[in-house]
N, C-alpha and C positions, 0 to 999 in steps of 0.2 A: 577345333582348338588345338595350338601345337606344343608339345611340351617343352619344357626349357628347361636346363641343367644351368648352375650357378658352379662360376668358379671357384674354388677354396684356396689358389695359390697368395703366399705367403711371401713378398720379395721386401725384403728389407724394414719389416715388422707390418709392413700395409697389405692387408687380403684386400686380392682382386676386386673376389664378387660381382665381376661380371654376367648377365643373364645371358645366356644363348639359346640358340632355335635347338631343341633335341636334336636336329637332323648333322650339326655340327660338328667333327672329332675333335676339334679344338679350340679352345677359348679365342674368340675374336677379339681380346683388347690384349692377353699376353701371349699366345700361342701353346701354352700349358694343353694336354692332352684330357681327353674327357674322361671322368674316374669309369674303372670297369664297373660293370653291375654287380651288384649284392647277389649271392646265392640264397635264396628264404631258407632259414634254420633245420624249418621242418623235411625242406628233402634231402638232409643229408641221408637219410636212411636208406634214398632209392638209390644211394652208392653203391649199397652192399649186393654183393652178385645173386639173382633169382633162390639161389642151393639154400644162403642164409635162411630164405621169408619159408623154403620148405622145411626145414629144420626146427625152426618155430614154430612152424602149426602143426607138425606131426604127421606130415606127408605132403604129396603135390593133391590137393583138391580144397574144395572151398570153406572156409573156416567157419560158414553157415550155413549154408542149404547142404555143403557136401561134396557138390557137383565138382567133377572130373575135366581137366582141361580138354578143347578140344584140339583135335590136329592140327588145327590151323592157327589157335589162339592160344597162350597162355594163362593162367593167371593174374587177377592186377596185385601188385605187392603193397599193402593195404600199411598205414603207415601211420602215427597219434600225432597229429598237424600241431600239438600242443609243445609236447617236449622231443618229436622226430624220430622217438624208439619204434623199432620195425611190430608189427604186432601180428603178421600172418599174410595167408594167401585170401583172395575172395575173389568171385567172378564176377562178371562186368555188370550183370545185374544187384548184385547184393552189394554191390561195392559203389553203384551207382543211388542205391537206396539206401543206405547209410552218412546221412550228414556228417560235416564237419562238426555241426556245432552240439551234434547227439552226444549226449556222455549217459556212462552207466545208469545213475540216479534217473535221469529223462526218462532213458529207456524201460526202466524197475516201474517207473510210476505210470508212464505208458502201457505198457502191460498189464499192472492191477486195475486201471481203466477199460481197458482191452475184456477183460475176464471177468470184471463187475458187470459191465454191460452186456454181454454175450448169453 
C-alpha cells in the first residue's frame, strides 16, 4: 500500500486538498511543494552532543549494569520518549531491554513480584 500526503495550500480562501502518491515532491493539482517531515519531540534530546548524556549519568559507562564502552562502540544516549529530557548513558544491551513503555511504578511492582516469588 502507497502512502499519500494531502495538500494544505490555501489559494484564494479554497484548500487544495489534493491526495498524492507519497513518492511525489509536489502536489499534482497545484504544484505546491510536499511539507517537510516532522521531527518526533522525543529526539530532540539526541541533539545534545555524547559529553551532555556523560555529565548526567556521572561518567562514560552504563547507568545500569555499569558496563564500560567498548573500543569500538559507544554508549546509546538513553532518552524519556515522554517529555525528550536526556536521562543518561546505557549499553546496547540494557538499553535494548528497557521498554518504551516501562515507567518507574511498572518497574517498583515488577520487582516486588520479582522478590515475592524468588
Amino acid at each position: 500500500m502507497s502512502t499519500l500526503w494531502t495538500c494544505q495550500r490555501i489559494l484564494n480562501g479554497n484548500k487544495c486538498g489534493f491526495r498524492n502518491p507519497g513518492r511525489k515532491r509536489k502536489c499534482l493539482s497545484c504544484g505546491k511543494p510536499k511539507p517537510a517531515r516532522r521531527k518526533p519531540a522525543h529526539t530532540i534530546a539526541l541533539d545534545l552532543p555524547y559529553e551532555h548524556f556523560v555529565a548526567v549519568n556521572g561518567g562514560d559507562f552504563c547507568g545500569i549494569c555499569g558496563r564500560e564502552p567498548s573500543p569500538t562502540r559507544r554508549l546509546d544516549r538513553d532518552h524519556d520518549h515522554r517529555s525528550g529530557r536526556p536521562r543518561g548513558l546505557l549499553c546496547h544491551r540494557c538499553n535494548r531491554a528497557l521498554a518504551v513503555w516501562m515507567t518507574s511504578p511498572w518497574l517498583r511492582g515488577a520487582l516486588d513480584y520479582l522478590e515475592r516469588t524468588a
